[in-house]
N, C-alpha and C positions, 0 to 999 in steps of 0.2 A: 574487806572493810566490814563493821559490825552491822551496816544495813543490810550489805548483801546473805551474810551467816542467818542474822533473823529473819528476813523473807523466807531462805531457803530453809530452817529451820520450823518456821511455819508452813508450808508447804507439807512437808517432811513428816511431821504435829497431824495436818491435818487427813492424811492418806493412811496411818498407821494407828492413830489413836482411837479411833473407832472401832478397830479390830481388838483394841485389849493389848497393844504392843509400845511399850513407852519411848519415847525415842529421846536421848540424853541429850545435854549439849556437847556439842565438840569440843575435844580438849583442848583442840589447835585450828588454825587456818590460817590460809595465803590468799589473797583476792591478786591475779595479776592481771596488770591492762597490756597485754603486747601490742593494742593499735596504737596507744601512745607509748611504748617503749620504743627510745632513740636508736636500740641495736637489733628490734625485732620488726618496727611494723606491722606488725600483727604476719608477719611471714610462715612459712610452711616451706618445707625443702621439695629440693629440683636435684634430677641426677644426671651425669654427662649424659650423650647420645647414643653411645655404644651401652650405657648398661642395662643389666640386667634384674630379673628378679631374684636374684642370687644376693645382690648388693642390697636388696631388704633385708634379706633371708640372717646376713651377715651383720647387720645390724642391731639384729634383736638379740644377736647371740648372748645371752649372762654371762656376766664375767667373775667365774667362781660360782657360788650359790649365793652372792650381798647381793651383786651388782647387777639391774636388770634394766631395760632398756624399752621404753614405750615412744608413741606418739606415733604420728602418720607417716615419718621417714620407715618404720620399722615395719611397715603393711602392706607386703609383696601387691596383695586385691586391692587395696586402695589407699594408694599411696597420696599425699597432699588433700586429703580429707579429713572432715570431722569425722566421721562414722570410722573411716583407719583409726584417727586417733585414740576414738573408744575401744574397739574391740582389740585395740593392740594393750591397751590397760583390762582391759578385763584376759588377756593373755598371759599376761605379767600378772596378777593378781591368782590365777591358778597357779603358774610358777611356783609363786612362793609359796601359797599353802599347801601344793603338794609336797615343797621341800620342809615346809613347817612338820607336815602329816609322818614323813621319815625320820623326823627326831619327837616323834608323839607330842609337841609341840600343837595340834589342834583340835 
């Protein structure tokens, strides 16, 4: 929602602009509530009994070089976590720009 974009956008304003670094507005954004989503509840996944860290491992797999796959299902170390679901996106975020970096792309 646009509260949320300009808080964080102030924020944002006020750690970088000091420095000489201008920081734009977003071209886009998504605000979701999964505590109030009727099919998420604010949920996190759960794996059977028998598995393994394999079945992380196979989930972050990319599919091709488009398709890449984050969140805390995908974080062998910490799975149903926030901190999974960060360093599983800044995972994915190398991903691509080192596939970006092989078509000189960045």
């Amino acid at each position: 929602d646009a509260e949320g974009v300009a808080g964080a956008m102030a924020v944002l304003r006020e750690i970088f602009t000091p420095q000489g670094v201008a920081v734009p507005d977003p071209v886009d954004s998504a605000c979701v509530r999964w505590g109030s989503d009727p099919f998420a509840f604010g949920s996190y996944s759960s794996v059977s009994v028998d598995a393994t860290g394999e079945d992380y491992d196979v989930l972050a797999e990319p599919v091709g070089a488009q398709l890449h796959f984050a969140g805390e299902a995908t974080w062998r170390m910490h799975p149903a976590t926030m901190h999974g679901a960060f360093l599983s996106g800044l995972r994915e975020a190398a991903r691509i720009s080192d596939s970006l970096a092989g078509f000189g792309k960045v």
